[in-house]
N, C-alpha and C positions, 0 to 999 in steps of 0.2 A: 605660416608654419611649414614647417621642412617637410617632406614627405615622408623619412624615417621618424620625425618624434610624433606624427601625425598617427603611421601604423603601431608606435610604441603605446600611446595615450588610449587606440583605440582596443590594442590586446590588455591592457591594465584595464579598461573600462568593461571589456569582457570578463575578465577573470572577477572582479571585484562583484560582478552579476551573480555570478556562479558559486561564489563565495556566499553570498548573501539569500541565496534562492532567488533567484527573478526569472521569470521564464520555467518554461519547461523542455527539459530533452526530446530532442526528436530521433525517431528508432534509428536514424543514423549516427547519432552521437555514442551509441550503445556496443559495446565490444563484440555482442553477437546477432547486433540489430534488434528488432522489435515483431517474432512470428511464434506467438506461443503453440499454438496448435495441441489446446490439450485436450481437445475433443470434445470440450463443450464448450459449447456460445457463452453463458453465464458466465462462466471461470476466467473467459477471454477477455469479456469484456471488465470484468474488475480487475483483474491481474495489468488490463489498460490504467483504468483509474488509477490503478497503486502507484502508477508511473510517476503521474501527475502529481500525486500529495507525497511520495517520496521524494522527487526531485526538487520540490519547495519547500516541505516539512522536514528534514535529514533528522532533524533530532526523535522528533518523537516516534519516527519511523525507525529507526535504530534501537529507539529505547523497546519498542513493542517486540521486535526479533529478538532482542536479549531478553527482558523481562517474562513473555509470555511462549515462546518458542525454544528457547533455552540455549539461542547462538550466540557466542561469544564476540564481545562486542570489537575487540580488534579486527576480527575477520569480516564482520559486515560493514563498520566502515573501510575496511580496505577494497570489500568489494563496490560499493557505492565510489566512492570518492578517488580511487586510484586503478582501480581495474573495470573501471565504468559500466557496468553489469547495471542492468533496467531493474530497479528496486520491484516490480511485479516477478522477476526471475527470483530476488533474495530471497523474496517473499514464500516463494513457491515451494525454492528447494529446502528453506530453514520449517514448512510447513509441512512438506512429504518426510523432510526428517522425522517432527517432532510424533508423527501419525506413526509413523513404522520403529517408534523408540532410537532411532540413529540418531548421529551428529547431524550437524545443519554442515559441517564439511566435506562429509562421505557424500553428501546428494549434491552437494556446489562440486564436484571434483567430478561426479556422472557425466553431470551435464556441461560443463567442459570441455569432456572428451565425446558426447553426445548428443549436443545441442541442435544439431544439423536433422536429429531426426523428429523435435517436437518434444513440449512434457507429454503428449499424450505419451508413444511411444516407452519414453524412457520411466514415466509409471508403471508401467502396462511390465517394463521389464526389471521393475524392484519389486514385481506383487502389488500393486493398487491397480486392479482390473476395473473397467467401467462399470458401474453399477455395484460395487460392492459396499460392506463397510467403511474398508477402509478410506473410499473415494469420497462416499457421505460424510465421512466427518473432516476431509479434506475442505471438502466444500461450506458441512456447516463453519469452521472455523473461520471463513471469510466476516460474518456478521458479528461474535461478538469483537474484531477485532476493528471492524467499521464504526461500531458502538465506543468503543474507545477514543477514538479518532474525532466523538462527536460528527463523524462523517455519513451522509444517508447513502442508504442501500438498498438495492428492488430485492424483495425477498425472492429465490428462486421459484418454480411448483415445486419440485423436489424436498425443500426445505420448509414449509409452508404448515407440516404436524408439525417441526419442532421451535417452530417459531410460530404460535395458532394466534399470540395477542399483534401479529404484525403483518396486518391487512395489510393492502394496495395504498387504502387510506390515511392509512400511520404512518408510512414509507412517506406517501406526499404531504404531508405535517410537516414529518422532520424536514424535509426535501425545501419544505418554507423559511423554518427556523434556521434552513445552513443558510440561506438565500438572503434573507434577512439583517443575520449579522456579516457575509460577505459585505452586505452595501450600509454594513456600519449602525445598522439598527438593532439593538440590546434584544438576544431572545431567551424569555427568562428559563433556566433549566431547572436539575435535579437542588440545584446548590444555593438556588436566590431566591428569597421569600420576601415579606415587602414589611416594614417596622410599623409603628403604632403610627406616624402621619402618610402610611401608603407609599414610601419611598423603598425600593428596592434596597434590598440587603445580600451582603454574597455573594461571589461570581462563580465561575468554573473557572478550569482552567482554561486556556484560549491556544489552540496549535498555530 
């Protein structure tokens, strides 16, 4: 094989990856790289994870920013898929929008022009001070959106009254059941009950 249809076949075999979700981005595939620094470890560390199931999950990850966040779904895939923004960033800024009543564009359009200082920072200067409100429900919104996703989640201490039925314990349940069906073993949920000869009935839906 020639050496040009060699580099062609192996940029097609990339792209059709990428197309597909196989892999995941690395902070350097990302327009502003991968350093949240929003001043909490927790928020860092799943604003990571988002990376991950945004970069392989595109659809349902888009649907949840539109659906439960109120961004308009043209501008998050533009920002996913052509403006290469780390879906934990979309995530963030369609989230401090939806928290402060704004656009999920007015905080994509911040952090743009001030990315270089950190979400901590660029919270701290739309009004979501550390320890406030505002920040609390910043943060609770990470779980019922995990919940969605059928994806597990360590409940923060912070969050911990408003999530009281979601021990340590429940977290590594779930933590089993995502585990499970990753290596292809059926784990029964909210949706599947079993018929009159004990055969499962019902599925969820499956991201």
């Amino acid at each position: 094989m020639q050496p040009k249809s060699k580099t062609r076949l192996m940029t097609l075999a990339a792209a059709m990856a990428t197309l597909l979700g196989f892999g995941t981005a690395s902070a350097q595939d990302y327009t502003f790289g991968w350093d949240p620094r929003s001043g909490d470890a927790w928020v860092d560390t799943w604003l990571g994870d988002m990376n991950r199931y945004g970069s392989r999950y595109r659809d349902p990850f888009v649907d949840e920013m539109v659906r439960y966040y109120g961004a308009p779904r043209d501008l998050v895939t533009d920002l996913l898929l052509n403006r290469h923004w780390a879906p934990g960033d979309i995530y963030y800024a369609c989230a401090m929008a939806s928290v402060m009543g704004r656009p999920c564009r007015y905080v994509v359009e911040v952090w743009e022009r001030d990315h270089e200082q950190g979400w901590g920072a660029v919270a701290r200067s739309l009004g979501i001070k550390p320890g406030s409100a505002e920040f609390h429900r910043l943060k609770k919104g990470f779980v019922p959106t995990y919940d969605r996703w059928a994806r597990p989640i360590t409940i923060d201490s912070d969050l911990q009254r408003d999530f009281p039925g979601r021990a340590k314990g429940a977290d590594k349940q779930k933590a089993a059941q995502a585990g499970a069906q990753s290596k292809g073993k059926p784990a029964q949920g909210k949706g599947q009950g079993k018929n009159k000869n004990g055969n499962s009935q019902g599925s969820g839906g499956k991201h």
